[in-house]
N, C-alpha and C positions, 0 to 999 in steps of 0.2 A: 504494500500500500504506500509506505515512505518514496518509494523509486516513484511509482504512476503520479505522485505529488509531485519529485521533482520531476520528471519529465513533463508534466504540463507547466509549471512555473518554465522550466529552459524553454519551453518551445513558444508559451506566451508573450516571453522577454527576448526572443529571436529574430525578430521583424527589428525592432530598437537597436540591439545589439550589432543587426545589420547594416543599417542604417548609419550609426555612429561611426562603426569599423571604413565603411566605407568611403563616407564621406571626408572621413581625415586620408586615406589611400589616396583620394580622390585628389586632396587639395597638395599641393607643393607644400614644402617646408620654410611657409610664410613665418618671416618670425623677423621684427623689427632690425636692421641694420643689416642685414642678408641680403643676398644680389633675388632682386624683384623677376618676376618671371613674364615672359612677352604677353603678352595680347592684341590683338588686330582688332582698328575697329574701324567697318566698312562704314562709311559714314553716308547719309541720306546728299548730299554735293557731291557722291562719285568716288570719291578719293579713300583712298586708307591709309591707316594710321599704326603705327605699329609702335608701341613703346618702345622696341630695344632700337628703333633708330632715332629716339628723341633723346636719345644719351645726352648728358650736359645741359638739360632743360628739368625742372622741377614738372612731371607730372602729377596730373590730380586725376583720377581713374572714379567716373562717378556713376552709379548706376541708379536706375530710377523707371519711373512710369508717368505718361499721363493720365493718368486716376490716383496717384500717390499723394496727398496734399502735403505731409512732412516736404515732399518733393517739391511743390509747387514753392514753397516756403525758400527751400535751397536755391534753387534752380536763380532768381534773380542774383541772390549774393554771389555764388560759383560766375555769371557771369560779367558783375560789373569786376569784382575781382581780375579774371581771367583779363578784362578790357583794360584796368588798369594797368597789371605790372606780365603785359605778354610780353613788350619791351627788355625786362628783367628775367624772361628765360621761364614764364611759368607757360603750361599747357595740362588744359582739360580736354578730357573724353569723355563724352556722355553716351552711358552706353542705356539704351530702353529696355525693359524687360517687357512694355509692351509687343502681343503680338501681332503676328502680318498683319491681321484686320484692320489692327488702327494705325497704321500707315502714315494716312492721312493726317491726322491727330500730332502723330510724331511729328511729321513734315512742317505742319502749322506752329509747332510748340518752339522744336528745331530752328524755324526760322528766326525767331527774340531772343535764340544762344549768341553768345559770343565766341564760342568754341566748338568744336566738329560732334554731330551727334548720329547715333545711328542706331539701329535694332542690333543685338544680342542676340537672336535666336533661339535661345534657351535661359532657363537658370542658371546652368554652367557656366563659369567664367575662364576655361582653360584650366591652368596649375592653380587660380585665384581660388576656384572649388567652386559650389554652388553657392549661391546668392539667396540667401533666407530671407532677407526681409532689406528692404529698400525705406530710406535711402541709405545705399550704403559707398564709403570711399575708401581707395588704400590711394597714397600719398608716394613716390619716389622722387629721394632725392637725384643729383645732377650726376651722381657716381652709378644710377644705377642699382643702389639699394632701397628696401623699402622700408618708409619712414614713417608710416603712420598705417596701420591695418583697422580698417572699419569692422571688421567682424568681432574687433573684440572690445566695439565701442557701442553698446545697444542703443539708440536710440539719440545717434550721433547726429543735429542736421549743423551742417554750418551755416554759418551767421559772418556779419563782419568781423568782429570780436575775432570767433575762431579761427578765422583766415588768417586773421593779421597776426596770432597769439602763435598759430602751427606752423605756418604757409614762410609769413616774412624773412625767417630764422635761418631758411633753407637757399636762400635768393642769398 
Protein backbone atom coordinates (compact mmCIF):
# COMPACT_ATOMS: atom_id res chain seq x y z
CA UNK A 1 0.00 0.00 0.00
CA UNK A 2 3.09 2.41 1.12
CA UNK A 3 4.62 1.90 -2.75
CA UNK A 4 0.99 2.58 -4.60
CA UNK A 5 1.18 5.85 -2.28
CA UNK A 6 4.38 6.72 -3.42
CA UNK A 7 3.82 5.88 -6.85
CA UNK A 8 0.80 8.20 -7.30
CA UNK A 9 2.41 11.19 -5.24
CA UNK A 10 5.87 10.56 -8.12
CA UNK A 11 3.60 10.21 -10.96
CA UNK A 12 1.29 13.23 -9.64
CA UNK A 13 4.46 15.52 -9.13
CA UNK A 14 5.96 14.26 -12.71
CA UNK A 15 4.31 16.73 -15.05
CA UNK A 16 6.10 19.67 -12.53
CA UNK A 17 9.16 17.82 -12.17
CA UNK A 18 9.07 17.89 -15.88
CA UNK A 19 8.47 20.96 -16.59
CA UNK A 20 11.11 22.46 -14.20
CA UNK A 21 13.83 19.87 -15.32
CA UNK A 22 13.36 21.03 -18.56
CA UNK A 23 12.85 24.36 -18.72
CA UNK A 24 16.35 25.08 -16.82
CA UNK A 25 17.93 22.30 -19.87
CA UNK A 26 16.15 24.51 -21.94
CA UNK A 27 17.49 27.90 -20.88
CA UNK A 28 21.57 28.71 -21.21
CA UNK A 29 23.57 29.33 -18.27
CA UNK A 30 22.03 32.88 -17.84
CA UNK A 31 23.79 34.16 -14.94
CA UNK A 32 24.66 38.00 -14.47
CA UNK A 33 28.22 38.98 -15.89
CA UNK A 34 28.52 35.71 -18.23
CA UNK A 35 28.85 36.01 -22.07
CA UNK A 36 24.92 36.66 -23.08
CA UNK A 37 23.71 34.36 -25.67
CA UNK A 38 22.52 35.44 -29.43
CA UNK A 39 19.13 36.16 -30.42
CA UNK A 40 17.68 37.21 -33.93
CA UNK A 41 15.18 39.59 -34.02
CA UNK A 42 13.29 39.67 -37.43
CA UNK A 43 11.80 42.82 -37.04
CA UNK A 44 8.22 44.08 -38.77
CA UNK A 45 10.82 47.02 -41.20
CA UNK A 46 12.47 43.92 -42.96
CA UNK A 47 15.65 43.93 -41.36
CA UNK A 48 17.28 41.61 -38.59
CA UNK A 49 18.95 42.09 -35.75
CA UNK A 50 21.06 39.86 -34.09
CA UNK A 51 22.67 40.70 -30.61
CA UNK A 52 26.08 39.08 -31.18
CA UNK A 53 26.65 41.63 -33.99
CA UNK A 54 25.78 44.73 -31.78
CA UNK A 55 28.91 43.85 -29.69
CA UNK A 56 30.07 47.39 -28.19
CA UNK A 57 26.40 48.70 -27.86
CA UNK A 58 24.54 48.38 -24.58
CA UNK A 59 21.44 46.16 -25.50
CA UNK A 60 18.08 46.06 -24.00
CA UNK A 61 16.30 42.65 -25.19
CA UNK A 62 12.47 43.59 -24.39
CA UNK A 63 9.63 41.37 -24.72
CA UNK A 64 6.15 42.16 -24.60
CA UNK A 65 2.54 42.16 -26.12
CA UNK A 66 -0.19 44.30 -27.37
CA UNK A 67 -2.64 43.34 -24.68
CA UNK A 68 0.02 43.56 -21.89
CA UNK A 69 -0.74 46.92 -20.00
CA UNK A 70 2.50 46.49 -17.45
CA UNK A 71 3.61 46.69 -21.24
CA UNK A 72 1.91 49.52 -22.52
CA UNK A 73 3.36 51.23 -19.38
CA UNK A 74 7.07 50.39 -20.44
CA UNK A 75 6.98 50.49 -23.93
CA UNK A 76 6.87 54.77 -23.88
CA UNK A 77 9.84 54.88 -21.20
CA UNK A 78 12.18 51.96 -23.39
CA UNK A 79 11.46 54.22 -26.18
CA UNK A 80 12.17 57.88 -25.37
CA UNK A 81 15.08 56.23 -23.45
CA UNK A 82 16.27 54.25 -26.54
CA UNK A 83 15.63 58.12 -28.45
CA UNK A 84 17.69 59.66 -26.10
CA UNK A 85 21.15 58.03 -25.55
CA UNK A 86 21.18 55.72 -29.13
CA UNK A 87 23.99 58.20 -29.79
CA UNK A 88 25.71 56.80 -26.56
CA UNK A 89 25.65 53.19 -27.84
CA UNK A 90 22.28 51.83 -26.34
CA UNK A 91 19.93 49.59 -28.50
CA UNK A 92 16.60 47.98 -27.89
CA UNK A 93 14.76 44.87 -29.33
CA UNK A 94 11.28 44.58 -28.81
CA UNK A 95 10.41 41.29 -29.25
CA UNK A 96 6.12 40.58 -29.31
CA UNK A 97 4.81 37.42 -27.83
CA UNK A 98 1.83 38.56 -29.76
CA UNK A 99 0.62 36.06 -32.32
CA UNK A 100 0.42 36.18 -36.21
CA UNK A 101 -3.18 37.36 -36.00
CA UNK A 102 -2.29 40.49 -34.51
CA UNK A 103 0.17 41.58 -36.84
CA UNK A 104 -1.52 44.37 -37.54
CA UNK A 105 -1.75 45.54 -33.87
CA UNK A 106 2.09 44.81 -33.61
CA UNK A 107 2.66 46.99 -36.81
CA UNK A 108 0.56 49.89 -35.50
CA UNK A 109 2.18 49.68 -31.96
CA UNK A 110 5.63 49.16 -33.62
CA UNK A 111 5.25 52.11 -35.57
CA UNK A 112 5.48 54.93 -31.83
CA UNK A 113 8.86 52.41 -31.06
CA UNK A 114 11.94 54.07 -31.31
CA UNK A 115 13.66 50.93 -31.78
CA UNK A 116 13.22 47.66 -34.06
CA UNK A 117 10.24 45.58 -33.09
CA UNK A 118 9.05 42.29 -34.20
CA UNK A 119 7.13 38.83 -33.57
CA UNK A 120 8.99 36.16 -31.51
CA UNK A 121 7.06 33.37 -32.77
CA UNK A 122 6.88 31.57 -29.72
CA UNK A 123 7.46 31.71 -25.95
CA UNK A 124 10.84 30.46 -26.44
CA UNK A 125 13.58 32.98 -26.48
CA UNK A 126 16.47 30.68 -27.97
CA UNK A 127 19.23 29.93 -24.93
CA UNK A 128 17.06 33.08 -23.03
CA UNK A 129 14.53 29.82 -22.25
CA UNK A 130 10.89 30.43 -22.30
CA UNK A 131 9.26 33.68 -21.49
CA UNK A 132 6.77 33.34 -18.54
CA UNK A 133 5.29 36.37 -18.07
CA UNK A 134 5.92 39.77 -19.94
CA UNK A 135 7.04 42.39 -19.43
CA UNK A 136 10.07 40.82 -19.23
CA UNK A 137 14.02 42.25 -20.14
CA UNK A 138 17.71 40.91 -19.94
CA UNK A 139 20.18 43.94 -20.39
CA UNK A 140 23.90 43.38 -22.06
CA UNK A 141 26.42 45.17 -21.50
CA UNK A 142 29.02 46.41 -24.46
CA UNK A 143 31.56 43.32 -23.79
CA UNK A 144 28.89 41.18 -24.53
CA UNK A 145 27.86 39.81 -21.15
CA UNK A 146 24.69 39.90 -19.54
CA UNK A 147 23.99 42.58 -17.06
CA UNK A 148 20.62 42.40 -15.94
CA UNK A 149 18.26 39.15 -16.22
CA UNK A 150 14.47 39.82 -16.10
CA UNK A 151 13.57 36.54 -15.16
CA UNK A 152 14.64 36.82 -11.85
CA UNK A 153 13.07 40.29 -11.53
CA UNK A 154 9.17 39.52 -11.10
CA UNK A 155 7.30 42.10 -11.89
CA UNK A 156 10.01 44.31 -13.23
CA UNK A 157 8.55 47.20 -15.65
CA UNK A 158 10.85 50.15 -16.34
CA UNK A 159 10.23 53.42 -15.76
CA UNK A 160 12.80 56.45 -16.15
CA UNK A 161 14.10 56.18 -12.77
CA UNK A 162 15.18 52.42 -13.63
CA UNK A 163 16.69 53.36 -17.00
CA UNK A 164 18.60 55.81 -15.75
CA UNK A 165 19.46 53.95 -12.15
CA UNK A 166 20.59 50.26 -14.57
CA UNK A 167 20.98 51.46 -18.01
CA UNK A 168 23.28 54.86 -17.40
CA UNK A 169 26.08 52.92 -15.44
CA UNK A 170 26.68 50.76 -18.42
CA UNK A 171 27.18 53.66 -21.35
Amino acid sequence: MRCNALNSLFLLHLPLWVLLTCSTVARADLTVGAPAPDLVLHAVDGHDYSVANLRGKVVILVFWATWCSPCQQELPALTAFAEEHAAQGVQILGFSLDDAGNMNQVRALAKNLRFPAGLLGSAWAGEYGRIWRIPMTFVIDRSGRLAFDGQNQPGWVWNKEKLNSRIMPLL
